[in-house]
C-alpha positions as CSV (number, residue, x, y, z in Angstrom):
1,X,106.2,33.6,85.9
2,X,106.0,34.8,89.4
3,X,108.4,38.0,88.4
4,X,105.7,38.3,85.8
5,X,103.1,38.2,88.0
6,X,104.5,40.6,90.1
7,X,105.4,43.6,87.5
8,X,101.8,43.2,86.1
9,X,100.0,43.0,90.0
10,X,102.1,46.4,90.9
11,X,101.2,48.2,87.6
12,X,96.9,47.5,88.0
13,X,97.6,48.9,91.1
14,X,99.0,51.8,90.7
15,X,96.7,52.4,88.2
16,X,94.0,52.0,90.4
17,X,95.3,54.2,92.5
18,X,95.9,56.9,90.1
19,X,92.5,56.7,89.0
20,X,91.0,56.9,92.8
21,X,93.1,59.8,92.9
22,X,91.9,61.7,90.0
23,X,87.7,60.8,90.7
24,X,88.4,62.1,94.2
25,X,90.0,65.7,93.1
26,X,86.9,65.4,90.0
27,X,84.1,64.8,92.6
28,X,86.4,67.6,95.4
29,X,85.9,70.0,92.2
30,X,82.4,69.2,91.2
31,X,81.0,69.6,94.8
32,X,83.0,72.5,96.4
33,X,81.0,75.2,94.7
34,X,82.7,77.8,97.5
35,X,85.9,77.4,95.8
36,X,87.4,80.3,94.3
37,X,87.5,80.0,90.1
38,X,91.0,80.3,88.7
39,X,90.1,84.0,87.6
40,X,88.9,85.0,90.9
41,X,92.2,83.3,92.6
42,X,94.0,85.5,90.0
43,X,92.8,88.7,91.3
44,X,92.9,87.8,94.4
45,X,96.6,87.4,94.1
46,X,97.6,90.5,91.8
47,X,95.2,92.3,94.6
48,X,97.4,91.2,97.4
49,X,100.7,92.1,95.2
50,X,99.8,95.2,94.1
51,X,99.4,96.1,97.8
52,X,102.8,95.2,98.8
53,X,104.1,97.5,96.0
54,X,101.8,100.1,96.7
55,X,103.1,99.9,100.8
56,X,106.4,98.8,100.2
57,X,107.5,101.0,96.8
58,X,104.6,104.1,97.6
59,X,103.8,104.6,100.5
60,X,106.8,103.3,102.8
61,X,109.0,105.5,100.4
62,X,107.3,109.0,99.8
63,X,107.4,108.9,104.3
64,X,110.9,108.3,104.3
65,X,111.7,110.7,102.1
66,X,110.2,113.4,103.8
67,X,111.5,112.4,107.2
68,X,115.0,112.4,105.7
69,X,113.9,115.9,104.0
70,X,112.6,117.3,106.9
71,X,115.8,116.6,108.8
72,X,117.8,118.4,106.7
73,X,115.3,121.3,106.9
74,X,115.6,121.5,110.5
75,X,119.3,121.6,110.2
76,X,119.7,124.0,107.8
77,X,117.2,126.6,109.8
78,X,118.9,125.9,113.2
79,X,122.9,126.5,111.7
80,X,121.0,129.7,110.7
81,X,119.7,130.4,113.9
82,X,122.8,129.8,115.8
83,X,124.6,132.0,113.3
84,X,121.4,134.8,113.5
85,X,121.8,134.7,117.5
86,X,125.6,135.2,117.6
87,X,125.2,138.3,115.4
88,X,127.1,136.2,112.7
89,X,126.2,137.2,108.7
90,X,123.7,134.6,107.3
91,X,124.5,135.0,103.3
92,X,122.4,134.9,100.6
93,X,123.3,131.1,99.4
94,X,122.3,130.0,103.2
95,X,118.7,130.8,102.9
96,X,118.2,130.0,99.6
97,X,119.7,126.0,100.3
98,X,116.7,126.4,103.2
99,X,114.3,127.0,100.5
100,X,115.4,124.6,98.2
101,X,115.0,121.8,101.2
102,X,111.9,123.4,102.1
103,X,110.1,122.6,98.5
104,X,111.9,119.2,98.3
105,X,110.3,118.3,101.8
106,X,106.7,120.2,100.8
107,X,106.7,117.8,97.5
108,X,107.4,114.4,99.2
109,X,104.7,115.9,101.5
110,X,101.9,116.8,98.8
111,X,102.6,113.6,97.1
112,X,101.9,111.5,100.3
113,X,98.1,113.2,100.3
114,X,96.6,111.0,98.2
115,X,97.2,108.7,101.8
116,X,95.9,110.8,104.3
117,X,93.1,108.3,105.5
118,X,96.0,106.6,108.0
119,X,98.6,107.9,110.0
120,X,98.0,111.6,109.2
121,X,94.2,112.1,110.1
122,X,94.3,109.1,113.2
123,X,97.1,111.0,115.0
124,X,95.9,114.7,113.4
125,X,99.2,115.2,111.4
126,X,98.0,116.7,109.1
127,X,96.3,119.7,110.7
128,X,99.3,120.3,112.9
129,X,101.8,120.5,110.4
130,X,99.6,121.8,106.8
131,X,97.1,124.3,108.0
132,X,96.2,127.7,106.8
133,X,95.7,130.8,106.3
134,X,98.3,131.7,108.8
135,X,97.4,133.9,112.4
136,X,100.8,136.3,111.6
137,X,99.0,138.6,114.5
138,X,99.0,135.7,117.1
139,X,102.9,134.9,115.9
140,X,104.2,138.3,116.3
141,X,102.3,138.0,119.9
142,X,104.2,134.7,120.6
143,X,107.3,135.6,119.2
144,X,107.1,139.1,121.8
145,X,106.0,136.6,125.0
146,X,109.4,135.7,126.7
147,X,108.1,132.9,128.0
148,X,107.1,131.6,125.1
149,X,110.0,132.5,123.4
150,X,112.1,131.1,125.9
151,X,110.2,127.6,125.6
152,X,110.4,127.3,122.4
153,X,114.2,128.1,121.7
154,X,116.0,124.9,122.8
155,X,114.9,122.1,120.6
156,X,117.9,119.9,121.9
157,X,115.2,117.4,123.9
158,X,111.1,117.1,123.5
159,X,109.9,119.9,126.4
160,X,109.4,121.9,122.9
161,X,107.4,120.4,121.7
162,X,104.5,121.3,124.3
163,X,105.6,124.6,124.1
164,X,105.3,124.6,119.9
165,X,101.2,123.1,120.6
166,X,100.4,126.9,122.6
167,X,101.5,128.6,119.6
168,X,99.0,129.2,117.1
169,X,98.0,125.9,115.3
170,X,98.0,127.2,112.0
171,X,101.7,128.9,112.2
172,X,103.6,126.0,113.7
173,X,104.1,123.7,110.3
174,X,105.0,124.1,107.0
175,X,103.6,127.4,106.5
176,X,104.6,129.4,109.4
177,X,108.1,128.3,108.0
178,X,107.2,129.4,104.6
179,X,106.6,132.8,105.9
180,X,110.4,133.3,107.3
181,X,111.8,131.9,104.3
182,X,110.1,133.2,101.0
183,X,108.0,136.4,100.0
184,X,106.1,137.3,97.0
185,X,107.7,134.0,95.7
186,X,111.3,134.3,96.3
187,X,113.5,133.3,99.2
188,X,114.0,135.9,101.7
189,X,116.8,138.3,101.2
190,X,119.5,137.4,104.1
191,X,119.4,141.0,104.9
192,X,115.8,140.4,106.7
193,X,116.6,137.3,108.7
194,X,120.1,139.5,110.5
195,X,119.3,140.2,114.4
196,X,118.7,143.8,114.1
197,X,115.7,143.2,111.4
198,X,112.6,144.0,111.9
199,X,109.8,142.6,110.4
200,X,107.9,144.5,107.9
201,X,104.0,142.3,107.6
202,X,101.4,144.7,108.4
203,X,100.4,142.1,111.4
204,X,103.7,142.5,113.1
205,X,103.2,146.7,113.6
206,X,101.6,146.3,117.1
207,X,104.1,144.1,118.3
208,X,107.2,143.9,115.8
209,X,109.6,140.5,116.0
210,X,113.0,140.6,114.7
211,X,115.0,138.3,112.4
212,X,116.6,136.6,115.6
213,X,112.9,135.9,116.7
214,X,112.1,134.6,113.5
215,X,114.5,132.2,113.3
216,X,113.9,131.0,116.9
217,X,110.4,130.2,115.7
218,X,111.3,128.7,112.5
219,X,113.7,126.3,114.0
220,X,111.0,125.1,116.7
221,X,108.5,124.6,114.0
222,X,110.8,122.7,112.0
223,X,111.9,120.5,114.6
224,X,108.2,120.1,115.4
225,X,107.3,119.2,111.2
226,X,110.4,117.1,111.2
227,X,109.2,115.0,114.2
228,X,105.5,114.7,112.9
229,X,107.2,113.7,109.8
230,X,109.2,110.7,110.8
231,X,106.4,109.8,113.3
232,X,104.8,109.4,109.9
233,X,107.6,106.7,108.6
234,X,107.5,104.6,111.8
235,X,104.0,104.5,111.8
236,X,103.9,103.0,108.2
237,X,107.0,101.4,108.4
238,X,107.2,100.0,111.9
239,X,110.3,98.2,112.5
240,X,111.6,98.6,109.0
241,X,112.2,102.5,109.7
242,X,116.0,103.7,110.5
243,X,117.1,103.1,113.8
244,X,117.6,106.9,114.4
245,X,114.1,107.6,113.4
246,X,112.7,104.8,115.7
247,X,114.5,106.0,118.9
248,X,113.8,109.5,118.4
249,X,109.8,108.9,117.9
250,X,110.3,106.5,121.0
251,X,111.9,109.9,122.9
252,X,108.6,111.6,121.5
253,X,106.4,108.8,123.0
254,X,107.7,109.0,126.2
255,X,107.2,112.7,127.0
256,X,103.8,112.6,125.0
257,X,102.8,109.6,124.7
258,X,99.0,110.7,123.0
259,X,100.3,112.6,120.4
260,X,103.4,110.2,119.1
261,X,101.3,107.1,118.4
262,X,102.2,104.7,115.6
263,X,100.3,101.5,115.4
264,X,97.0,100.7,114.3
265,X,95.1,100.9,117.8
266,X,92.8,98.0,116.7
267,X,95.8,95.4,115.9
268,X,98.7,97.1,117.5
269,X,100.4,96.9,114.3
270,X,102.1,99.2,111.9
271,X,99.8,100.8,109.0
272,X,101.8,99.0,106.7
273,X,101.8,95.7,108.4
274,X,98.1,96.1,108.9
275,X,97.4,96.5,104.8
276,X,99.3,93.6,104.2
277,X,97.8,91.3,106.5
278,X,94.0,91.7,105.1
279,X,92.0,89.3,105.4
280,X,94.0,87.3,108.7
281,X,91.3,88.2,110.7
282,X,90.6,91.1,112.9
283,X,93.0,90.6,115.3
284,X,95.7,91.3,112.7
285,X,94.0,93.7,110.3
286,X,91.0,95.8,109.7
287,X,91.0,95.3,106.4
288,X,88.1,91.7,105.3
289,X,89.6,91.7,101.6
290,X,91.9,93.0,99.5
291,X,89.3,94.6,97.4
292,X,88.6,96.8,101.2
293,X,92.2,97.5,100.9
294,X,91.8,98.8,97.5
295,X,88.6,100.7,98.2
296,X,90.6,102.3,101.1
297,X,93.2,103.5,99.0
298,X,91.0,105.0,96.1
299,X,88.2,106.2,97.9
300,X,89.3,107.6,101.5
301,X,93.2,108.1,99.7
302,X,92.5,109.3,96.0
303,X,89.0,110.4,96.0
304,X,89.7,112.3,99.0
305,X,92.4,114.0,97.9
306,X,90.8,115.2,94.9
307,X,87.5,116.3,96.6
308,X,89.8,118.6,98.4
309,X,91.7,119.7,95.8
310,X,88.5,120.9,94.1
311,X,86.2,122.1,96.4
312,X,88.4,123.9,99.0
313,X,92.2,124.1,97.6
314,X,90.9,125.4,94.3
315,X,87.6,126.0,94.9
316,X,86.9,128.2,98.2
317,X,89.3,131.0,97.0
318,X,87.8,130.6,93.3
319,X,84.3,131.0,94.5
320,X,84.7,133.5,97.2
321,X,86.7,136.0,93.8
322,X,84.0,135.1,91.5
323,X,80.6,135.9,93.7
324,X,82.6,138.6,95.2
325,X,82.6,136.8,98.5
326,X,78.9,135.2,98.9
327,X,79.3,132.1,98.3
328,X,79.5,129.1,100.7
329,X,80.5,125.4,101.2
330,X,79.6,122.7,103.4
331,X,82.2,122.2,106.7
332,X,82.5,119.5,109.1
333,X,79.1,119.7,110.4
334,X,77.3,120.0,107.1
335,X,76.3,123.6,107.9
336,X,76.7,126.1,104.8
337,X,79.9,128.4,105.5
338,X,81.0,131.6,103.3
339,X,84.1,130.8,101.5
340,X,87.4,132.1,102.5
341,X,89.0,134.3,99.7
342,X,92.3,133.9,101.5
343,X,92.2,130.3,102.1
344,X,95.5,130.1,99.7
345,X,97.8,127.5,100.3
346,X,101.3,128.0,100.0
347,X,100.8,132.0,99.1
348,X,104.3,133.2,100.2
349,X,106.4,131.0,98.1
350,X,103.5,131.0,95.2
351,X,104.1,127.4,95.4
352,X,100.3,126.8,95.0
353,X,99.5,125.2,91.5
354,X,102.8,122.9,92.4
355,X,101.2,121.9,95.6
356,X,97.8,121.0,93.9
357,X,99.8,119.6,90.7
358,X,101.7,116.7,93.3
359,X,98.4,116.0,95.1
360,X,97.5,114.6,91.8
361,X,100.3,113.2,91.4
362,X,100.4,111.3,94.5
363,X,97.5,109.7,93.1
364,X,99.3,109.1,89.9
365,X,101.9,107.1,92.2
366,X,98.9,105.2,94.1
367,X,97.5,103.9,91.1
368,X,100.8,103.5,89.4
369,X,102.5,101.6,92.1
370,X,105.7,103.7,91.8
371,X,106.8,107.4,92.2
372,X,106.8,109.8,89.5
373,X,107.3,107.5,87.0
374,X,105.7,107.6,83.1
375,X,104.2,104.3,83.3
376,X,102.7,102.2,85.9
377,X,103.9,98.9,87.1
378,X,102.8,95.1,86.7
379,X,101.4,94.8,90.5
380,X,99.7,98.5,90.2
381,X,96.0,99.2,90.6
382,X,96.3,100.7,87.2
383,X,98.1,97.4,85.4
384,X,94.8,95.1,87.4
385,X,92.1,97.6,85.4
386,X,94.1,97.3,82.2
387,X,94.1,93.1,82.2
388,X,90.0,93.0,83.8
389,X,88.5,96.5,82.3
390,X,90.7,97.9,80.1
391,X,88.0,100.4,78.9
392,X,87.9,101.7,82.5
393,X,91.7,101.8,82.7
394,X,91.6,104.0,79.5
395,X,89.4,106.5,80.5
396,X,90.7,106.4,84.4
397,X,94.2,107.4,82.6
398,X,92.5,110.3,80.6
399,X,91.1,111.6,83.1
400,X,94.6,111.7,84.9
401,X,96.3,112.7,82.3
402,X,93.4,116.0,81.7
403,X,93.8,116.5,85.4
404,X,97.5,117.2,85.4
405,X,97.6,119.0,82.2
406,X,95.8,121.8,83.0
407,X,97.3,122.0,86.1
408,X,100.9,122.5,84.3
409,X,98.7,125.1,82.7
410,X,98.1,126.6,85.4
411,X,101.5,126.4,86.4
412,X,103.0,127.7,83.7
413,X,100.8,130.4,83.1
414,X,102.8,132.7,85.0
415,X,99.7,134.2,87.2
416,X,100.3,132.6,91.0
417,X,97.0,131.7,92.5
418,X,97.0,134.1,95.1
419,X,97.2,136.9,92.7
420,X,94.5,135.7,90.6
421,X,92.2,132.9,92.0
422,X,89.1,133.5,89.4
423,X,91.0,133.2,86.4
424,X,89.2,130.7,84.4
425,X,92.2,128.4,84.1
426,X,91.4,127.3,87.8
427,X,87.9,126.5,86.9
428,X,88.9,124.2,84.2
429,X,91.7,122.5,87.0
430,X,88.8,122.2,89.6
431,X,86.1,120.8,86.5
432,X,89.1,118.4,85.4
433,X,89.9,117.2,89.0
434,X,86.5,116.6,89.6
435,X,86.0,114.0,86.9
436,X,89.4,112.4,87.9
437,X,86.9,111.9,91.3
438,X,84.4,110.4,89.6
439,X,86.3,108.0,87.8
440,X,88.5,106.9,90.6
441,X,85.0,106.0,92.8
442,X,83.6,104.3,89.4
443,X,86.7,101.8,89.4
444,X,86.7,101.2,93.2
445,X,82.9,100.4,93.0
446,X,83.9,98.1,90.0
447,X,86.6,96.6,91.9
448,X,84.6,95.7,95.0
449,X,81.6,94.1,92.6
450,X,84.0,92.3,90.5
């Protein structure tokens, strides 16, 4: 039967067919040794997704916090200043919302340090808004030049912030403002901050600065943090940052065009957009791989931030109290330098331990792939080590785990750092931080071999 015929002709040939088609993917298989295996195709992909959440849920978020937090600090210093200026009573309640605000925004800002290899070093954030000790002598100068006074007291427009870069580098961010507000580590009694008050630091006897004066300066320096701040967000974030944020870092731009960039300045793209397009070529990123991506983030993020942590946060004002001031470390230029005994962060509020305690756990949050939270996520750095080395993951999360226990300890031992940088609970932090270091460069090595 020709039907019959038919039916049986169309069935051999799709069978045919069907078995061409299977030889050739057999024989594509058999000779495309380049090919990624299935495992390797899985990494690759829980590489590239545990980069998105680490940008996207880390990164993008801890910035836009403390742009947002930062804002509000400037606001609440400037009402004060206005109300310091007019001879108007600042009450106690008013300064202490300023220093609540002020430790909100000095968290989300320790917890972005385990990032510092982008935005913040390129641009120089970070030294211009988180350097210490303070020059109080070279303030209470500024603070009694009228022309400097006078430059920096409208914050309205940018012309500021040239006038904020003469004052002394080390007094125009967070801790210049932390001297105003807090002392021996409470907030500032109202009292202090009135027109008619002078200060009382030794450094201001020569030339003294009143409460008016201090709140003129505050405000500037504010205004300047919270602008390096969201400069911060837009240069992760790119066009995903608020529309208010965006136009005021484009206002920046235009006066000072060299100090408010925000793109990557080999592929003109965000910091963000720049991790996420690894491997596009280098017109797009300057990230090969997504293992490159990965060793950024644990070796010139994490690592970094715990090398610091240890050897100069900790360690120079450890060493200098225990060798009663002989002792050195290597700077910059790998020349030995005496340590500083008063190379204290954070010494007015006595906010230190908590500022060393969130650097960790901004690497907590980079390897977790989320903020503050108990347990990591599935598309986290941490979750990747648990599924391909889970004996590396185990003793990665000890060592975290060691590192931020004795720093509680040292929190809640009730001895601030600047009164007692030898004790030996800070040895044990810095011996505890150091092994989280070595463990985070064992599993980026891993990662890059594997």
């Amino acid at each position: 039967n020709y039907f019959k015929y038919k039916t049986m002709k169309r069935f051999f040939s799709y069978a045919l067919h069907f078995a061409m088609a299977i030889a050739m993917l057999s024989g594509f298989s058999a000779c495309s040794e380049e090919e990624p295996t299935p495992e390797t195709m899985s990494k690759e992909e829980t590489l590239e997704a545990l980069t998105n959440t680490y940008v996207k849920d880390v990164v993008s978020k801890t910035y836009t916090n403390l742009a947002n937090e930062t804002e509000v600090l400037f606001n609440k210093i400037a009402a004060l200043k206005k109300k310091s200026i007019a001879g108007e009573e600042i009450t106690q309640t008013e300064v202490n919302e300023v220093c609540d605000s002020y430790k909100r925004a000095r968290a989300y800002w320790e917890e972005s340090e385990a990032w510092l290899y982008g935005a913040a070093s390129d641009f120089e954030i970070d030294p211009s808004i988180d350097t210490w000790p303070l020059e109080l002598s070279v303030l209470a100068e500024d603070l009694n030049d009228a022309d400097k006074l006078s430059a920096i007291s409208n914050v309205d427009g940018t012309a500021f912030i040239d006038a904020v870069g003469k004052l002394g580098n080390a007094n125009k961010g967070f801790h210049g403002i932390e001297f105003v507000f807090f002392r021996d580590g409470q907030p500032r009694k109202a009292a202090n901050l009135k027109k008619d008050a002078v200060e009382t630091a030794e450094e201001f006897k020569a030339n003294p600065v009143t409460g008016d004066k201090e709140l003129i300066f505050a405000t500037a320096a504010a205004a300047y943090l919270r602008d390096r701040c969201i400069q911060l967000e837009v240069s992760w974030l790119g066009d995903k940052a608020s529309a208010a944020h965006k136009a005021r870092i484009n206002e920046c731009k235009k006066a000072y065009p060299d100090l408010f960039k925000t793109t990557v300045a080999a592929t003109g793209t965000s910091f963000g957009e720049n991790m996420l397009s690894a491997g596009k070529g280098e017109a797009k990123s300057t990230y090969a791989t997504w293992r490159k991506v990965v060793e950024d983030i644990l070796v010139s993020g994490c690592s970094g931030i715990c090398a610091e942590v240890s050897k100069q946060k900790l360690g120079q004002a450890y060493r200098a109290s225990v060798s009663n001031g002989t002792s050195t470390h290597e700077d910059e230029d790998g020349k030995q330098v005496a340590d500083d005994p008063n190379y204290i962060e954070s010494p007015y509020s006595y906010n230190s331990f908590t500022d060393f305690y969130d650097n960790i756990m901004s690497i907590q949050n980079a390897l977790y792939g989320n903020i503050n939270q108990p347990n990591y996520t599935d598309a986290s750095i941490m979750a990747y080590l648990a599924k391909y080395n889970p004996e590396m993951a185990n003793s990665l999360q000890a060592k975290l785990k060691s590192a931020l226990d004795q720093l509680k300890k040292c929190q809640d031992s009730g001895i601030p750092f600047v009164k007692n940088p030898g004790h030996k609970q800070v040895k044990d932090a810095m011996d505890k931080v150091r092994e989280l270091d070595d463990a985070i460069n064992e599993a980026s090595t891993w990662i890059l071999k594997n």
